[in-house]
C-alpha positions in Angstrom: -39.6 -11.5 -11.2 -37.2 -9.0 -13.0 -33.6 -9.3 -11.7 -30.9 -6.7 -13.1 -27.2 -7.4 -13.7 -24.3 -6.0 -14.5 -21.9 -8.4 -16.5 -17.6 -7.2 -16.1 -14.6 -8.6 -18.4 -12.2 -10.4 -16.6 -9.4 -7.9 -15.5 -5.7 -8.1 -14.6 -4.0 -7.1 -11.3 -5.8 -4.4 -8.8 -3.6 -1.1 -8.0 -3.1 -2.0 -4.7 -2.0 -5.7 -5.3 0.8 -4.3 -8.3 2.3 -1.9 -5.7 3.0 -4.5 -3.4 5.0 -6.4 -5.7 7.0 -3.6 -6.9 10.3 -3.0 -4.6 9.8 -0.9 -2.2 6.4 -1.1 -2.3 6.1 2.2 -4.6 5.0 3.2 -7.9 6.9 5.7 -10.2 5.9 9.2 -10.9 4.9 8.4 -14.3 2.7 5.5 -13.8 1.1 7.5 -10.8 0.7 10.3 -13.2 -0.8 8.5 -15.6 -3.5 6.3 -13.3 -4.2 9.9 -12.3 -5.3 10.6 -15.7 -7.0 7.2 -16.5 -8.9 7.8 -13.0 -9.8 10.8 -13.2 -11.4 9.8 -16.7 -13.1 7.4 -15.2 -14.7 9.2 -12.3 -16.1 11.9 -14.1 -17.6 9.6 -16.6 -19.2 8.1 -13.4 -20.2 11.6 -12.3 -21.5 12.4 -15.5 -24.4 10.3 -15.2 -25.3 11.4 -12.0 -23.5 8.8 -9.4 -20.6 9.4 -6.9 -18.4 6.0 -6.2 -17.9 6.5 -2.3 -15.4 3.6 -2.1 -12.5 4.7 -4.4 -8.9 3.1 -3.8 -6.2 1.1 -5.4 -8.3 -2.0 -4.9 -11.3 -1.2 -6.7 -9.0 -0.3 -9.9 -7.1 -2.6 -12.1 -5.2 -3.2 -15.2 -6.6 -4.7 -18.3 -5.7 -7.6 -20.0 -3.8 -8.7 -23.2 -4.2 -5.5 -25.8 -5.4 -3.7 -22.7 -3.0 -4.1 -20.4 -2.2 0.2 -20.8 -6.0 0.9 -19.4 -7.1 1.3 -15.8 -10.4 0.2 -15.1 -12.2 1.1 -12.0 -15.3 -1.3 -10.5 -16.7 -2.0 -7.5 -20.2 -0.1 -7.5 -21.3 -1.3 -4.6 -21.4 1.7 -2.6 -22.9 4.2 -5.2 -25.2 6.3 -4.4 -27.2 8.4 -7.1 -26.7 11.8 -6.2 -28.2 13.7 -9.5 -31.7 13.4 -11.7 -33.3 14.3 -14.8 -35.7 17.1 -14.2 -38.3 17.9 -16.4 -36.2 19.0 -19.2 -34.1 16.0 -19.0 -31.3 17.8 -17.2 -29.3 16.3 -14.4 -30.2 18.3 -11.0 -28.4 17.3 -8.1 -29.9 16.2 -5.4 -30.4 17.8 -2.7 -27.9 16.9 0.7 -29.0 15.1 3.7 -27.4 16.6 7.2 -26.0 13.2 8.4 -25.7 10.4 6.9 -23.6 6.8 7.6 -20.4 6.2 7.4 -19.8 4.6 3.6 -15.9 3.9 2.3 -12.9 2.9 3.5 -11.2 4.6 6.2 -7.7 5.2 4.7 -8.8 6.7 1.7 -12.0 8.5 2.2 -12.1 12.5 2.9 -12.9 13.9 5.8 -16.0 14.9 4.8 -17.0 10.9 5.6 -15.8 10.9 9.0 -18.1 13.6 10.0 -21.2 11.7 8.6 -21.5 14.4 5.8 -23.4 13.4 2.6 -20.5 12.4 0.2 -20.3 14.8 -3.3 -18.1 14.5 -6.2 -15.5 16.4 -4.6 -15.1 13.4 -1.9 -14.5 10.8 -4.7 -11.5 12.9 -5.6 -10.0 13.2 -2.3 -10.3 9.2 -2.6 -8.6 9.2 -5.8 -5.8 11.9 -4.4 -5.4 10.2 -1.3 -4.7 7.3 -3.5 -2.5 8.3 -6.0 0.2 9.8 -2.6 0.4 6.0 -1.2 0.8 4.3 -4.6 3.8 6.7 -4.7 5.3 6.7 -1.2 3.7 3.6 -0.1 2.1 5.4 2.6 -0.2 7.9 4.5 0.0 10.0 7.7 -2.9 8.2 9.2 -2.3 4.7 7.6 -3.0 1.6 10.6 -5.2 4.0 12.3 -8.5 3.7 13.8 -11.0 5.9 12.5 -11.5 8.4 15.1 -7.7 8.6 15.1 -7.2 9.0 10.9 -10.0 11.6 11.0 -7.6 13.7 13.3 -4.8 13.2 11.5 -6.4 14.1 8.3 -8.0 17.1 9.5 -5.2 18.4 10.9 -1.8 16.9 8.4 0.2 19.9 7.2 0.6 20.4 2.8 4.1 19.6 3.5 4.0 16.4 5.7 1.0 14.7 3.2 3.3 15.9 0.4 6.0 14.8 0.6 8.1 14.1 -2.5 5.1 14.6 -4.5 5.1 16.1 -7.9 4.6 19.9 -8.0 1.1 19.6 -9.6 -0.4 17.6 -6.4 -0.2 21.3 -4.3 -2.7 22.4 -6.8 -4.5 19.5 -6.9 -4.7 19.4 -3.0 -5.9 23.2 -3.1 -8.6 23.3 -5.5 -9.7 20.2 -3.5 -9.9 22.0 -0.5 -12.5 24.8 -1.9 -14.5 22.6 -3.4 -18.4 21.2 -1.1 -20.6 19.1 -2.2 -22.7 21.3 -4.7 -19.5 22.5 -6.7 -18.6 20.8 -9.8 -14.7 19.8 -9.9 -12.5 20.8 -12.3 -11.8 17.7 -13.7 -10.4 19.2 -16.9 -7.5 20.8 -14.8 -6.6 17.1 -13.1 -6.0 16.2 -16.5 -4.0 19.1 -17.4 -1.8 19.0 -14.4 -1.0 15.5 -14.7 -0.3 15.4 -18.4 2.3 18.8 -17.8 3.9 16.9 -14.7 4.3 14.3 -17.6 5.5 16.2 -20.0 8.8 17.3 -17.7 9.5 13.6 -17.5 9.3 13.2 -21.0 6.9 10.7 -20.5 3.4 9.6 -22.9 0.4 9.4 -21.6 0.3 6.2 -23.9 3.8 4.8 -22.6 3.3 1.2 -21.0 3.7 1.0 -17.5 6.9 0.1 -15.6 5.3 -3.7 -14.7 4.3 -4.4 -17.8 8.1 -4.8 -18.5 9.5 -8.1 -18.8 11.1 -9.2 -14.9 10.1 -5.8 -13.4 7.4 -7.3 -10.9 8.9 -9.6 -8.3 8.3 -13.0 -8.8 5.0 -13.8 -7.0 6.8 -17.1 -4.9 9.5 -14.9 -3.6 6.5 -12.2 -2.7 4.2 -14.7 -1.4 7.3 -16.0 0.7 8.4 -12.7 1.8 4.5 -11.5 3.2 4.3 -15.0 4.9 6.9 -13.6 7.3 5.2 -9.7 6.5 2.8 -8.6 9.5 2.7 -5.1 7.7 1.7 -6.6 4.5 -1.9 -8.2 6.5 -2.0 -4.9 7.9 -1.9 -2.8 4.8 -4.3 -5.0 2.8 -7.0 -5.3 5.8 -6.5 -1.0 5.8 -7.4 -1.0 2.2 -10.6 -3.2 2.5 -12.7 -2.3 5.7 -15.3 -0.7 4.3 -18.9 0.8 5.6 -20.3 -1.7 2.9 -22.2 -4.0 5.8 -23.4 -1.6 8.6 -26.9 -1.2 8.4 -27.7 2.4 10.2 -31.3 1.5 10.7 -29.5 0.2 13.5 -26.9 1.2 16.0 -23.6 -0.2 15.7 -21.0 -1.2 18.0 -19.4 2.0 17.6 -22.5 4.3 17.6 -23.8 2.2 21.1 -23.2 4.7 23.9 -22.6 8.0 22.4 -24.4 10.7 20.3 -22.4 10.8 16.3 -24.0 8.5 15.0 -27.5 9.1 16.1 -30.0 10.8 13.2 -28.7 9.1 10.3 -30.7 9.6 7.1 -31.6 6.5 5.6 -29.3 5.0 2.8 -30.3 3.9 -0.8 -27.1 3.0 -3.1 -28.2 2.1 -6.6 -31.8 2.4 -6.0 -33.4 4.5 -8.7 -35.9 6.9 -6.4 -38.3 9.5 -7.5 -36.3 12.8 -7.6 -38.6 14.5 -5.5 -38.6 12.1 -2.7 -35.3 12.5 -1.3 
C-alpha cells in the first residue's frame, strides 16, 4: 500500500493565539503590515502551483522558532482543493468552476463568495487573509459571534467605512481591487506587497524589523492570561469563531442545516487534495 505524507517543523505561537496575549487584544500596524506581506507570499506561492487554501485565518499561521522567529508560516492544508492543471504543454489551466458547491472554511473569515455555495478562487483566499489582517488589528469584525446566515448579511451589506475602521490607507485599495476580482481573474498579488511595504515605509518601519512580541516582557505572562480567560466568556467565544470549520460535513449528505430547505441542495461533489484527471472535472 502506498501512503503519502507530509512531514512540518515544529512552529511557534499561531496568529490568533499571539493576539490574545497582547493587551488589548490587538496587533500593531507594523506587524499587521508585515504578516500581510509574509502572507501574501505565502498564498501566492500556494497558488502558484495550482491550489487555493479555503481555510485561511490567524490560526492556521504561525511564527517560527529560534533564528526564525521573523517568519510567518502558514499550514493547515486540509481544506485544499486543486483548482489548476498542466495541460499538454505543461501549463497550469484552471479549472473550470462548478455552480454550487459546499460550504468549506470558517465562517468569520471566509468571503462571501462561500456563503453562497460559490466554487472558492484565488480571490477568496485573499478576502480570508484581508478579513484577517482587520481583526488582528482591531481585535474585531462586524459580523464576529454571528451565525452564518447572519455574518453572510452583514458581510454583504458592511459599509468601506464601518469594516475600515482605523485601518491603514492602503486596505481601501486592497478592499477594492478585491471587490473586482471572480474566480477566473488572477490577483494582483504584486500590488499587496507594494501597498503594504509603502504603508511601512511612512512608519519608518523594515519589513525585516522583529515583531513587537518578540521583545523581551511585551506578551503578557501566560498564568496571568490563562487566569484572566478562566473568568473570559468572550475569549471561548472568539477561539470557537476562529475554528468551526466545513472541514467535517460530508455533502453527499444533507446536513442539519440543509434538512428542510432548498440552498444546499445540488452540491457538486468535493475532492480536496485528490490529484484528478484534468478533464474530469
Amino acid at each position: 500500500m502506498l501512503l503519502s505524507f507530509l512531514i512540518m517543523s515544529l512552529l511557534g505561537k499561531e496568529l490568533s493565539d499571539i493576539r490574545r496575549r497582547l493587551h488589548d487584544r490587538k496587533m500593531s500596524v507594523g506587524s499587521v503590515l508585515k504578516i500581510g506581506i509574509q502572507s501574501t507570499t505565502a498564498i501566492h506561492d500556494l497558488h502558484k502551483v495550482g491550489f487555493v487554501h479555503r481555510d485561511i485565518k490567524p490560526s492556521n499561521f504561525a511564527m517560527g522558532r529560534d533564528e526564525k522567529a521573523n517568519i510567518v508560516f502558514m499550514f493547515d492544508f486540509g481544506l485544499a482543493r486543486q483548482i489548476m492543471f498542466p495541460d499538454k504543454d505543461g501549463k497550469l489551466k484552471l479549472r473550470e468552476a462548478r455552480k454550487k458547491v459546499a460550504f468549506r472554511g470558517t465562517v468569520r473569515y471566509c468571503s462571501l463568495n462561500v456563503h453562497l455555495y460559490r466554487e472558492q478562487g484565488r480571490h477568496d483566499d485573499l478576502w480570508s487573509m484581508f478579513y484577517m489582517l482587520i481583526e488582528l488589528l482591531s481585535s474585531t469584525l462586524p459580523w464576529k459571534g454571528m451565525a452564518r446566515k447572519d455574518s453572510a448579511h452583514v458581510k454583504q451589506t458592511v459599509s468601506d467605512r464601518v469594516l475600515l475602521a482605523g485601518c491603514p490607507d492602503c486596505f481601501a485599495d486592497i478592499n477594492n481591487h478585491l471587490k473586482s476580482l471572480t474566480y477566473i481573474d488572477t490577483p494582483n498579488y504584486a500590488m499587496f506587497q507594494s501597498k503594504f511595504t509603502k504603508e511601512l515605509n511612512k512608519l519608518k518601519i523594515k519589513p525585516t524589523d522583529p515583531f513587537e512580541w518578540n521583545e523581551k516582557g511585551f506578551l503578557k505572562q501566560e498564568a496571568s492570561v490563562a487566569h484572566e480567560n478562566e473568568k473570559d466568556v468572550k475569549v471561548e467565544i472568539d477561539k470557537t469563531g476562529d475554528t468551526n470549520t466545513g472541514r467535517f460535513v460530508d455533502e453527499s449528505v444533507e446536513s442539519e442545516e440543509s434538512i428542510g430547505g432548498s440552498e444546499t441542495t445540488g452540491l457538486a461533489g468535493e475532492n480536496t487534495l485528490e490529484v484528478l484527471d484534468p478533464d474530469k472535472k
